[in-house]
KOLDO-189308 format. One record per residue: residue number from 1; residue in one letter; chain; z, y, x of N, C-alpha, C in turn. Coordinates in nm, 4 decimals, m for minus. Each point is the difference from the previous one (the first is absolute). Layout:
// residues N
NUM; A; A; Z; Y; X; Z; Y; X; Z; Y; X
...
END
This chain:
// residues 199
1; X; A; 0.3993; m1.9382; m0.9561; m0.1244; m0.0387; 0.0662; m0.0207; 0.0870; 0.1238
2; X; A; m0.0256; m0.0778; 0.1029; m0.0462; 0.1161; 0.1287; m0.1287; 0.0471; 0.0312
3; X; A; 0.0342; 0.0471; 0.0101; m0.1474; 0.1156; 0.0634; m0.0489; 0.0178; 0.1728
4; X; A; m0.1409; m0.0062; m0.0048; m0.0125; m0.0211; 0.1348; m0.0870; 0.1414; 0.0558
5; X; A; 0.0838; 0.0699; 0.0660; m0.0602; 0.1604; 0.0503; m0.0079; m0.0208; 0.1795
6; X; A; m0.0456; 0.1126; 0.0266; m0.0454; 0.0168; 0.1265; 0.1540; 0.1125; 0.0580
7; X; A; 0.1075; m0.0502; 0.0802; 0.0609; 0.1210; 0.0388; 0.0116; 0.0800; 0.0477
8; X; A; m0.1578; 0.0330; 0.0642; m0.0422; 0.0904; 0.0616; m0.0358; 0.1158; m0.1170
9; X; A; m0.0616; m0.0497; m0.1042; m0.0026; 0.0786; m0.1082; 0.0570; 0.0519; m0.0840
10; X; A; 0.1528; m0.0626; m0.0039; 0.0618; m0.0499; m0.0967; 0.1324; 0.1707; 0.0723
11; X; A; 0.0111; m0.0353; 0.1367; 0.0620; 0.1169; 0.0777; m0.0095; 0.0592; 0.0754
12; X; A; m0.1680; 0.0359; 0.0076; m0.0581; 0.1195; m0.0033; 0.0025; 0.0016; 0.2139
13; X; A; m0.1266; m0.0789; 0.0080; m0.0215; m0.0342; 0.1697; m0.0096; 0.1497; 0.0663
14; X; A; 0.1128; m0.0449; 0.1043; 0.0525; 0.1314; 0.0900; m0.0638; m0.0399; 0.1458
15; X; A; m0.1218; 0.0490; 0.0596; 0.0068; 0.0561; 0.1085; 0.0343; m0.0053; 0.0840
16; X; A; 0.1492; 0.0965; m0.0085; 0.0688; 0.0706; 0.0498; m0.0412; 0.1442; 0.0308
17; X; A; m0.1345; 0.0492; m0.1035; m0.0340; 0.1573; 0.0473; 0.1291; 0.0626; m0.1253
18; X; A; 0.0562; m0.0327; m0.0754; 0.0291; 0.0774; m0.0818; m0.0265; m0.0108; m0.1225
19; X; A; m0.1114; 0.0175; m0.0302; m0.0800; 0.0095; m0.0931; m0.0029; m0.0578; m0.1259
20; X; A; 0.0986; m0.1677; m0.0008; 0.0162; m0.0745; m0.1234; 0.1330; 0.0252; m0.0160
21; X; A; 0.0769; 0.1048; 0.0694; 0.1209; m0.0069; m0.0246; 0.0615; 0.0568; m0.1396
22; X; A; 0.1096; m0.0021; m0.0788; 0.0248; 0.0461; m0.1330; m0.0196; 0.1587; m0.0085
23; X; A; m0.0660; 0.1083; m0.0767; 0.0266; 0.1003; 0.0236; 0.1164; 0.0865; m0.0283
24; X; A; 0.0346; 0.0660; 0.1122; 0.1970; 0.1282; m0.0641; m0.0594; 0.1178; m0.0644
25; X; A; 0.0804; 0.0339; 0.0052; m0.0544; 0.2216; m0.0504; 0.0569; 0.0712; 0.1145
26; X; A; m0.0646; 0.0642; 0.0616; m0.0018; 0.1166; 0.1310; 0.1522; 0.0707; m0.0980
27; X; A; 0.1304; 0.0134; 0.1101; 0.1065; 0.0457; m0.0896; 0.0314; 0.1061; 0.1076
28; X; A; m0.0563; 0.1584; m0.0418; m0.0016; 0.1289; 0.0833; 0.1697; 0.0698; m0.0236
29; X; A; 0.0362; 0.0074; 0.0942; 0.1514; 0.0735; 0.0468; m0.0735; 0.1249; 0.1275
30; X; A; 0.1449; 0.0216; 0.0532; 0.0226; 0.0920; 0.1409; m0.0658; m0.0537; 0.1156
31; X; A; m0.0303; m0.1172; m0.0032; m0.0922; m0.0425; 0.0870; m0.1198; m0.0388; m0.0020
32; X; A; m0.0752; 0.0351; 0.1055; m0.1520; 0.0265; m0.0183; m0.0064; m0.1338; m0.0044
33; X; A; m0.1455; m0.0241; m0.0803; m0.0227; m0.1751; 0.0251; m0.2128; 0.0881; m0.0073
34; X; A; m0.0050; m0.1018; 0.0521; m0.1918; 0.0114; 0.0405; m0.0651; m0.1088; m0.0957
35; X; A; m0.0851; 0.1131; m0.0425; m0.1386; m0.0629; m0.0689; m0.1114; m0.0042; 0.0433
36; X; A; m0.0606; m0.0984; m0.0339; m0.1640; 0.0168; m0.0043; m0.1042; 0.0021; m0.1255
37; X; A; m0.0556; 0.0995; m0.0119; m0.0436; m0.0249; m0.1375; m0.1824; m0.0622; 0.0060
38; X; A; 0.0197; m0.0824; m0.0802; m0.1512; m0.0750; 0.0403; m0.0496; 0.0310; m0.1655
39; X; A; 0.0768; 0.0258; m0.1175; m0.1029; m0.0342; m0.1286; 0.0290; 0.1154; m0.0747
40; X; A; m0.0609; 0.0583; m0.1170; 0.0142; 0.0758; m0.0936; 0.0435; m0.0279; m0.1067
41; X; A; m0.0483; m0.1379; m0.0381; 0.0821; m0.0489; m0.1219; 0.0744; m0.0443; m0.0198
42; X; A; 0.1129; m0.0045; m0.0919; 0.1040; 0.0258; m0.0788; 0.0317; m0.0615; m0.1108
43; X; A; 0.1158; m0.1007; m0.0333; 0.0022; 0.0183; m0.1234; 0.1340; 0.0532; m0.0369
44; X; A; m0.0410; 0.0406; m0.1172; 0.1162; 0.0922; m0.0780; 0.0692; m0.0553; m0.1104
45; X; A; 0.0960; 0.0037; 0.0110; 0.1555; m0.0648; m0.0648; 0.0611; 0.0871; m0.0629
46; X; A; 0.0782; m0.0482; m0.1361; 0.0989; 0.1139; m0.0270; 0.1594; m0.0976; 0.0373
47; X; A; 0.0762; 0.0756; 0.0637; 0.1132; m0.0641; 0.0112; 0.0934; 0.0681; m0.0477
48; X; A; 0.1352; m0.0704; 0.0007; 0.1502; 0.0497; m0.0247; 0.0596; m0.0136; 0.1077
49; X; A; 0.0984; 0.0897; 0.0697; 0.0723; 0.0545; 0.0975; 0.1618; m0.0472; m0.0738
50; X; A; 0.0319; m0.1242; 0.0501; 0.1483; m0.0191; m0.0914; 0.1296; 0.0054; 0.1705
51; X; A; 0.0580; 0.0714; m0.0280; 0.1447; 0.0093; 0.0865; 0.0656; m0.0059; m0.0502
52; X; A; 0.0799; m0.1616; m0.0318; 0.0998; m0.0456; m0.0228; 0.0282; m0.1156; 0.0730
53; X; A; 0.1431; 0.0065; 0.0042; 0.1108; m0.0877; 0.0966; m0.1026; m0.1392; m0.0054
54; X; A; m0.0427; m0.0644; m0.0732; m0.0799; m0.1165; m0.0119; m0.1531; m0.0360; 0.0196
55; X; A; m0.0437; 0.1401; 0.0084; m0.1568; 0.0270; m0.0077; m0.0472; 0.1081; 0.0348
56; X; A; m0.0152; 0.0243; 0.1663; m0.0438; 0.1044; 0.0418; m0.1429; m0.0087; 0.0618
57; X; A; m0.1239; 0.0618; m0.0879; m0.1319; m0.0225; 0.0519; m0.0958; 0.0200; m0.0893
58; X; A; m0.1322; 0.0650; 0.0226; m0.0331; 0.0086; m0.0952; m0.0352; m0.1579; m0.0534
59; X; A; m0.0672; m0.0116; m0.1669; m0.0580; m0.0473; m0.0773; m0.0930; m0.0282; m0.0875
60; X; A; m0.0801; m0.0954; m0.0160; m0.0864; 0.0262; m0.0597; 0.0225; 0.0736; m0.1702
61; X; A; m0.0668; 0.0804; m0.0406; 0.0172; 0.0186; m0.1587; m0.1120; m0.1188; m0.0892
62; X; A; 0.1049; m0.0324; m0.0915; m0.0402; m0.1025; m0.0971; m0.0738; 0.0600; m0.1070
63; X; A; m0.1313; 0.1050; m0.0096; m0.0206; 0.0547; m0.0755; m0.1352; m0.1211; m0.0633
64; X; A; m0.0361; 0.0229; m0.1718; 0.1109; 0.0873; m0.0717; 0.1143; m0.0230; m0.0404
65; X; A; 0.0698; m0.0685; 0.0558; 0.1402; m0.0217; m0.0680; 0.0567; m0.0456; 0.0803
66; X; A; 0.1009; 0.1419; 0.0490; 0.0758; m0.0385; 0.1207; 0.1645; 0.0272; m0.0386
67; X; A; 0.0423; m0.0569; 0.0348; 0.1470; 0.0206; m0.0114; 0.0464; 0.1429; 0.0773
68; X; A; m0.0620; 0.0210; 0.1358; 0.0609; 0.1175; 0.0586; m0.0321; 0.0911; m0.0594
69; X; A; m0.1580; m0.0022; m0.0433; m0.0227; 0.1586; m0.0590; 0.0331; 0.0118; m0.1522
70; X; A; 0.0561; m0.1318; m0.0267; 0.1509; 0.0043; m0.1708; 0.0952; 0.0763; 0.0463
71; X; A; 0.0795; m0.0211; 0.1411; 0.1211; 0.0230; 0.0330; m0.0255; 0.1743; 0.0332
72; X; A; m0.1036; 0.0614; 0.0280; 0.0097; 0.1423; 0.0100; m0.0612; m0.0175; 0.1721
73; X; A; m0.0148; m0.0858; 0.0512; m0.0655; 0.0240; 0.1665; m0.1370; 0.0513; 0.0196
74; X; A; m0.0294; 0.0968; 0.0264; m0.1457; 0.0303; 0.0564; m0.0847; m0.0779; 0.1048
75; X; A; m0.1238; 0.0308; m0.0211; m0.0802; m0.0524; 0.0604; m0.0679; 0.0454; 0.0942
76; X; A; m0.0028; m0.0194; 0.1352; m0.0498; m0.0086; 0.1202; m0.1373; m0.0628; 0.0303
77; X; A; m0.0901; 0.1078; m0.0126; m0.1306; m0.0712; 0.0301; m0.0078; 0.0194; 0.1837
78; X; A; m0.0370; m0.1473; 0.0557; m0.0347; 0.0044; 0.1121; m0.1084; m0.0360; 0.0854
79; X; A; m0.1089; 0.0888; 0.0767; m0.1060; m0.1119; 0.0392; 0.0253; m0.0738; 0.1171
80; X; A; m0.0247; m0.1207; m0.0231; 0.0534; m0.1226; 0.1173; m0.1107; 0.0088; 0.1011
81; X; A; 0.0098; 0.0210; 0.1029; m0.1282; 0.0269; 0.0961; 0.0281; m0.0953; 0.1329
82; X; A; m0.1012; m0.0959; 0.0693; 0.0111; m0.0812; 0.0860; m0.0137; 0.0454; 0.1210
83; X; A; 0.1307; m0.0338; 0.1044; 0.0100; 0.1025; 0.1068; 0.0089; m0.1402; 0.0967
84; X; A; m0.0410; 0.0506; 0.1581; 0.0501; m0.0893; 0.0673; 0.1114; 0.1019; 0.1412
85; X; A; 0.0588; m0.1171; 0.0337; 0.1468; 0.0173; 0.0185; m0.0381; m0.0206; 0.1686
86; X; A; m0.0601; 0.0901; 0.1028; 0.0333; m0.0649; 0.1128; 0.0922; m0.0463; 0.0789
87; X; A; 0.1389; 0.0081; m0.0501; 0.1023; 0.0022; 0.0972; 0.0016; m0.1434; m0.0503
88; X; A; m0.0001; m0.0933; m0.1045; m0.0062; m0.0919; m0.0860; m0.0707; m0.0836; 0.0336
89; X; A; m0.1247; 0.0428; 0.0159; m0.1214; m0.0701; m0.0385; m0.0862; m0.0769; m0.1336
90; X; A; 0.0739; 0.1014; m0.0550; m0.0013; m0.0723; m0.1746; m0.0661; 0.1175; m0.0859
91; X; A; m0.0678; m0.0302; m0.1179; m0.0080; 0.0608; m0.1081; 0.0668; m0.0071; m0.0778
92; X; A; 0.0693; 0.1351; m0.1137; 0.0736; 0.0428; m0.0664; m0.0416; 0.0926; m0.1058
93; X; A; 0.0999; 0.0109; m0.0598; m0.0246; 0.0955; m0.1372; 0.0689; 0.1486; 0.0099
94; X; A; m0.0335; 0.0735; 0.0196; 0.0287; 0.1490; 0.0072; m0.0114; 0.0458; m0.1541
95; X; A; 0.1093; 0.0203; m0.0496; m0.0201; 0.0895; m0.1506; 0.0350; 0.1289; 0.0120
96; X; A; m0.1457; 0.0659; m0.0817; 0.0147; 0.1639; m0.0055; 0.0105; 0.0499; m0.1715
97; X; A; 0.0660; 0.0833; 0.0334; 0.0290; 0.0752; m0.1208; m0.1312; 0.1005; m0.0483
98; X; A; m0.0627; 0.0019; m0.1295; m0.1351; 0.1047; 0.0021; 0.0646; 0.1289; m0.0024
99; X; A; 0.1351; 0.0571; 0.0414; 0.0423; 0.1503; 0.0104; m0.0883; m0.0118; 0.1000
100; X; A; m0.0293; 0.1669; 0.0125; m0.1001; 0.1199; 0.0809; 0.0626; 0.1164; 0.0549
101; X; A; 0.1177; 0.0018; m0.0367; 0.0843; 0.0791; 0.0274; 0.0286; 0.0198; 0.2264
102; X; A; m0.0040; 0.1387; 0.0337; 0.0274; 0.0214; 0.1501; 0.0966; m0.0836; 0.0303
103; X; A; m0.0114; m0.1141; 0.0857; 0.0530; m0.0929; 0.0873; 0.0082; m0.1516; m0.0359
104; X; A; m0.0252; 0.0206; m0.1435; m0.0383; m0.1357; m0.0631; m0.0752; m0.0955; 0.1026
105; X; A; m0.0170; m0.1507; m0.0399; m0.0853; m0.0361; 0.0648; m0.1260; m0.0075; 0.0102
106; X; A; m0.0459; m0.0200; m0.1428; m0.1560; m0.0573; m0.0048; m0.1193; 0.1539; 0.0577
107; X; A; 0.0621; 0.1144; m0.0558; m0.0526; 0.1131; 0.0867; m0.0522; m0.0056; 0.1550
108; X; A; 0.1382; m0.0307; 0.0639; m0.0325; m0.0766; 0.1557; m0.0721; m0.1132; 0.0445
109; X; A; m0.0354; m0.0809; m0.0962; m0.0551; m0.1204; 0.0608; m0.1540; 0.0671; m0.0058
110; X; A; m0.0292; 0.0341; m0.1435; m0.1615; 0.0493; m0.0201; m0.0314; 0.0103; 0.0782
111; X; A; 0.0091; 0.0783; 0.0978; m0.1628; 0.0695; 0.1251; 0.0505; m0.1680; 0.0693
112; X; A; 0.0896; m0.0717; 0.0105; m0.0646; m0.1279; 0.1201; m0.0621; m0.1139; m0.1211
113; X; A; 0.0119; m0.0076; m0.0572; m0.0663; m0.1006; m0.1330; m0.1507; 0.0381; m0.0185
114; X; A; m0.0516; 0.1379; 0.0264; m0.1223; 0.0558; 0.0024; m0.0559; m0.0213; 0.1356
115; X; A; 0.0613; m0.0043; 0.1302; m0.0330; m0.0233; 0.1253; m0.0110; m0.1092; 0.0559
116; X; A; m0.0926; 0.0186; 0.1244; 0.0014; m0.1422; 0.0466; 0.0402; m0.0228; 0.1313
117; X; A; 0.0922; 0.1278; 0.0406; 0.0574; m0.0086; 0.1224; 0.1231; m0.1141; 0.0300
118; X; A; m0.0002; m0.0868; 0.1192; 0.0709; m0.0762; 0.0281; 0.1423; 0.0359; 0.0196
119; X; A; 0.0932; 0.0018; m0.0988; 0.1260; 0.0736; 0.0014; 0.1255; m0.0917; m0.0435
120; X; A; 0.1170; m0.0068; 0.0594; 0.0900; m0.0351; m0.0492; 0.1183; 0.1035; m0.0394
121; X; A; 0.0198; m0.0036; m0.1296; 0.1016; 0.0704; m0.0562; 0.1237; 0.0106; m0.0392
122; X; A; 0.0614; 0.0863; 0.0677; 0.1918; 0.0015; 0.0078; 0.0365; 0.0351; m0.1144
123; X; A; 0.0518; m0.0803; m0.0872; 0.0403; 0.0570; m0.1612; 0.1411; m0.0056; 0.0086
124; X; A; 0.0797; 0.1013; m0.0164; 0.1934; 0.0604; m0.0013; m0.0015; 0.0506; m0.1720
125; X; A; 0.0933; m0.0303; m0.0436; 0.0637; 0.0639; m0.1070; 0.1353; 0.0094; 0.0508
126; X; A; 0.0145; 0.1337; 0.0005; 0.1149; 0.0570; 0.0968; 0.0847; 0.0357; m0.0786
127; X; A; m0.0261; 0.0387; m0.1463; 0.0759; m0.0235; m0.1407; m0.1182; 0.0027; m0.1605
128; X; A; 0.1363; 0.0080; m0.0914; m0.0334; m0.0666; m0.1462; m0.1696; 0.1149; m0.0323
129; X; A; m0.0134; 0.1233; 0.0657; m0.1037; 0.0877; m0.0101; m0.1166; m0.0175; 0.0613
130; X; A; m0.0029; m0.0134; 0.1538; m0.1465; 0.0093; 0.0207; m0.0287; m0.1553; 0.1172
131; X; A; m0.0900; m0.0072; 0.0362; m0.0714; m0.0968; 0.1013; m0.0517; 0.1122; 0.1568
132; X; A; 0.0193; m0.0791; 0.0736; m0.1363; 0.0456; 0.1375; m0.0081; m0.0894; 0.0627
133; X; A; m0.1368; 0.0372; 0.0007; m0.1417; m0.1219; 0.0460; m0.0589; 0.0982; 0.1147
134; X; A; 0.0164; m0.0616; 0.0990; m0.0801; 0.0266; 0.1380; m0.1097; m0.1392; m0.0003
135; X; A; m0.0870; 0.0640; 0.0758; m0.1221; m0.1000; 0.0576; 0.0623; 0.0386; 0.1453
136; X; A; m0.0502; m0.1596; 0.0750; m0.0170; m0.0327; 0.0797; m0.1047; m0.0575; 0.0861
137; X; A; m0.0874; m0.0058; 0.0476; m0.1314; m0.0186; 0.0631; 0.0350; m0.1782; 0.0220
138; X; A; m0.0697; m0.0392; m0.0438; m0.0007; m0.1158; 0.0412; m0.0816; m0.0590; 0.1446
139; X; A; 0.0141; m0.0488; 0.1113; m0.0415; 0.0218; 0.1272; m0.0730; m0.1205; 0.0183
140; X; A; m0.1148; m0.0367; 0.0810; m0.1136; m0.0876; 0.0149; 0.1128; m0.1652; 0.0005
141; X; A; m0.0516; m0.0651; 0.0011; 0.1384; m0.1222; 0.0363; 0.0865; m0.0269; m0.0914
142; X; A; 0.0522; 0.1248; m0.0784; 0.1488; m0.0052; m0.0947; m0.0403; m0.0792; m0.0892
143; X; A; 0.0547; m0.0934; m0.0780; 0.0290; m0.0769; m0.1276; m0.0733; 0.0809; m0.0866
144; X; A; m0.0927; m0.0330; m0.0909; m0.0408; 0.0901; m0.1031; 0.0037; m0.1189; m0.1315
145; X; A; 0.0205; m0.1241; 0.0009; 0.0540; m0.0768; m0.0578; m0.0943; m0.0383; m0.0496
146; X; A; m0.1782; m0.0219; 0.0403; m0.0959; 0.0248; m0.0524; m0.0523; m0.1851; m0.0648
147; X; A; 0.0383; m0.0821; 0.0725; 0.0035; m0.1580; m0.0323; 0.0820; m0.0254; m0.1748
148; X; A; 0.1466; 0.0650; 0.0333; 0.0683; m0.0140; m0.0730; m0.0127; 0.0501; m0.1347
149; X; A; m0.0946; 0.0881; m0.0278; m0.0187; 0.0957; m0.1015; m0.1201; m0.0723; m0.0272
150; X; A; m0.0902; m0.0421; 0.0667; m0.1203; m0.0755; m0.0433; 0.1020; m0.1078; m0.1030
151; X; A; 0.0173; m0.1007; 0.0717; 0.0549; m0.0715; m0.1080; 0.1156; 0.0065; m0.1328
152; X; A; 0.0677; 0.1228; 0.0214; 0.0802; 0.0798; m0.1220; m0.1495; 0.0411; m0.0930
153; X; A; m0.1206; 0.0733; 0.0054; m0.0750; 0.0645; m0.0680; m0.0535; m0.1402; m0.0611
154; X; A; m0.0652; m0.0721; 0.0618; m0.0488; m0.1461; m0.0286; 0.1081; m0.1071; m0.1313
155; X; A; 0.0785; 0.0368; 0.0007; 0.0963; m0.0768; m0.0730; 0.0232; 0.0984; m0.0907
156; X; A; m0.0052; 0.1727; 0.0062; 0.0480; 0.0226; m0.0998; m0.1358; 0.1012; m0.1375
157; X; A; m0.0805; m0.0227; 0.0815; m0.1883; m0.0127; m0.0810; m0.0294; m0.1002; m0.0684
158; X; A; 0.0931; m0.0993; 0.0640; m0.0365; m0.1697; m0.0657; 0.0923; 0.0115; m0.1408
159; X; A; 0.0951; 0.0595; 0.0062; 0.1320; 0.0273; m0.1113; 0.0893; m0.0829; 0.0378
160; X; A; m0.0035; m0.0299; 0.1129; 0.1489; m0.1108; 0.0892; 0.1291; 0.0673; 0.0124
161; X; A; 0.0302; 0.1540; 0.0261; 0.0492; 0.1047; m0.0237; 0.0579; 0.0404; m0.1489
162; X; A; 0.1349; 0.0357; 0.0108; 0.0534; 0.0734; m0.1166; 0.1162; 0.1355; 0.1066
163; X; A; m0.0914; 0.0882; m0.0133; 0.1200; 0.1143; 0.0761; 0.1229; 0.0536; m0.0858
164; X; A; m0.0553; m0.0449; m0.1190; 0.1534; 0.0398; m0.1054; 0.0700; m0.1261; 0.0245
165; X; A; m0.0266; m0.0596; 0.0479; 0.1365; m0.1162; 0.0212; 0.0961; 0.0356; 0.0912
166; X; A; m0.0066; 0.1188; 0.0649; 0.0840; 0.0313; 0.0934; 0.1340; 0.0263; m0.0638
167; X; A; 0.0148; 0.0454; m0.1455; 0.0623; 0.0222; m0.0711; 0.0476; m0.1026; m0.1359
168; X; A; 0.1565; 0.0023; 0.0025; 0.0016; m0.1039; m0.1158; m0.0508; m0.0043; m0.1258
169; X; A; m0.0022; m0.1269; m0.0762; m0.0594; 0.0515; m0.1065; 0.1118; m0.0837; m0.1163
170; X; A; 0.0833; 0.0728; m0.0561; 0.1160; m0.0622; m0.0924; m0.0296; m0.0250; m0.1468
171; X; A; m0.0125; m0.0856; m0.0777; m0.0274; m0.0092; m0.1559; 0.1634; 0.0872; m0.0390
172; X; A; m0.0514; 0.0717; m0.1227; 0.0851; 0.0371; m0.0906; 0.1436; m0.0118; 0.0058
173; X; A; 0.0319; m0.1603; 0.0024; 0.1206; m0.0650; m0.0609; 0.0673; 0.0390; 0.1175
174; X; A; m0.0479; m0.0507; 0.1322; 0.0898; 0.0209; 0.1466; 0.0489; 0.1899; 0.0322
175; X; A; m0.1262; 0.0410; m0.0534; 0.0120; 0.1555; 0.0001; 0.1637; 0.0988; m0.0906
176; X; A; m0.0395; m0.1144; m0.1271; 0.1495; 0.0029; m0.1020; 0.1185; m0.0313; 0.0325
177; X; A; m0.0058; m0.0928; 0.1398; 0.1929; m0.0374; 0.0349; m0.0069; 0.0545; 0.0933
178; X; A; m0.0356; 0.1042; 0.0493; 0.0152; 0.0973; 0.1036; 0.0949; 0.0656; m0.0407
179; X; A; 0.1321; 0.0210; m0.0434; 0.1012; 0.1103; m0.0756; m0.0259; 0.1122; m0.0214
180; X; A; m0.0476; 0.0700; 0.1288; m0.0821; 0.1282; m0.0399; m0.0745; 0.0335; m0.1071
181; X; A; m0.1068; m0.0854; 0.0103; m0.0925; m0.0073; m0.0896; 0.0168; m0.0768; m0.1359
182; X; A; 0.1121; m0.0956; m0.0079; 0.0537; m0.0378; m0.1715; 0.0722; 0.0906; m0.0130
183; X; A; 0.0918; 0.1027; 0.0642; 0.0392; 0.1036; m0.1109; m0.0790; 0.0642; m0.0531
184; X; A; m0.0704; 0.0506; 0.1146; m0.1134; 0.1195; m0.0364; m0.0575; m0.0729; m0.1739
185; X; A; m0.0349; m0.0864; 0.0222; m0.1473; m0.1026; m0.0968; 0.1560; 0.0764; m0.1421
186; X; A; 0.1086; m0.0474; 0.0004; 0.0878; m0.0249; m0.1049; m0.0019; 0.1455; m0.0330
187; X; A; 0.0451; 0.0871; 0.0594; 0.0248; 0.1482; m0.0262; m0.1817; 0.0697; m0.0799
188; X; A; m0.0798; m0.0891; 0.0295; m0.1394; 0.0679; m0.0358; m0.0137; m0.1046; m0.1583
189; X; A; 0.0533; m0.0782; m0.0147; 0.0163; m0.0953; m0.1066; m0.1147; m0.1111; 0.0185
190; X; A; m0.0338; m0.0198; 0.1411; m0.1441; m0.0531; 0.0389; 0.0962; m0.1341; m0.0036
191; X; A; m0.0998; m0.1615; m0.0510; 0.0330; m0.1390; 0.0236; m0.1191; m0.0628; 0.0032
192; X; A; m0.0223; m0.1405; 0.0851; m0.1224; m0.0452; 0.0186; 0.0278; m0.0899; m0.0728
193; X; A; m0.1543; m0.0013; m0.0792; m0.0282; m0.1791; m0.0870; m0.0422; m0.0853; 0.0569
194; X; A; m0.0102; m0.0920; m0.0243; m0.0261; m0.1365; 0.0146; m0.0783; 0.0018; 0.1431
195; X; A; m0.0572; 0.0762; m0.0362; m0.1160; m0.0238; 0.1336; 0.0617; 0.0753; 0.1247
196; X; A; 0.0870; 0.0960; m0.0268; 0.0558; 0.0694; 0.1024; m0.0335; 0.1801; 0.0112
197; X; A; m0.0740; 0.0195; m0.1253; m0.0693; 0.1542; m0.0082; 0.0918; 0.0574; m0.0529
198; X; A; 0.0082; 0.1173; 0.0584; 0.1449; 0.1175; m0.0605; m0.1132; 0.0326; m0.1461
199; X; A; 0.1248; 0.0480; m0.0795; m0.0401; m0.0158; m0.1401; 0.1273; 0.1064; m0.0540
END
């Protein structure tokens, strides 16, 4: 039977500011990339960090009953925080780690998350240890992405928004033919029933 939708609704009417576009995750290396931070809130995820030949990224955890945290993988809590991207023109997902630790990130962001100075911010992870975050003055004229973020906040107050979707989200069974992770499950004597719950 067919169904009769609107495809403006259906795939999410673009503009062209940006703004309905799918959201990525801000992915910090050796090169600076610029933020803007417009919100405080956050939501917080626990994920799995899997590096293997087949599956490199984090994941969502299937708690309570996850296959990774059967297989022995820890859990990565991250807060997903909505950034906008001027070089882009897009909003994105920046995930921070709650370490506090000197050079960490979320330490550095605090004093601009508390402020209301017009700033764009150079975020480098220059390696596996620390972050640096310079501010940059944002100048009368410059992009502050302020249209675009109206309608990101508007959609995602409404609950139109899922910032953990930036990240996959795998049931059990797919998690189990990962090789990595079916030895691991076998060596722990872990097997899923019926439904797919390590047991």
């Amino acid at each position: 039977m067919s169904e009769r939708i609107s495809i403006l609704d259906h795939l999410g009417e673009n503009d062209g500011s940006g703004a309905r576009q799918p959201l990525g995750a801000v992915k910090l290396g050796k090169n600076q990339i610029a933020v803007i931070l417009f919100h405080s809130d956050v939501e917080r995820v626990p994920l799995h960090y899997c590096d293997f030949p087949d599956l490199q990224s984090y994941v969502h955890c299937n708690k309570p009953t996850c296959a990774l945290c059967s297989a022995g993988r820890g859990i990565d809590e991250r807060f997903l925080l909505p950034v906008y991207l001027p070089t882009s023109r897009t909003v994105a997902v920046l995930p921070i780690s709650a370490n506090l630790r000197p050079g960490a990130l979320l330490p550095q962001l605090l004093p601009h998350l508390r402020s209301a100075r017009p700033v764009a911010l150079l975020i480098s992870k220059p390696d596996n240890a620390k972050f640096i975050v310079c501010a940059a003055e944002l100048t009368e004229g410059q992009d502050d992405g302020a249209a675009v973020i109206k309608l990101f906040v508007a959609e995602w107050e409404a609950g139109h928004v899922d910032l953990a979707s930036v990240f996959p989200r795998l049931d059990n069974r797919t998690l189990a033919e990962i090789p990595e992770i079916s030895e691991m499950l076998k060596f722990k004597g872990v097997t899923l029933d019926e439904h797919g719950n390590p047991r």
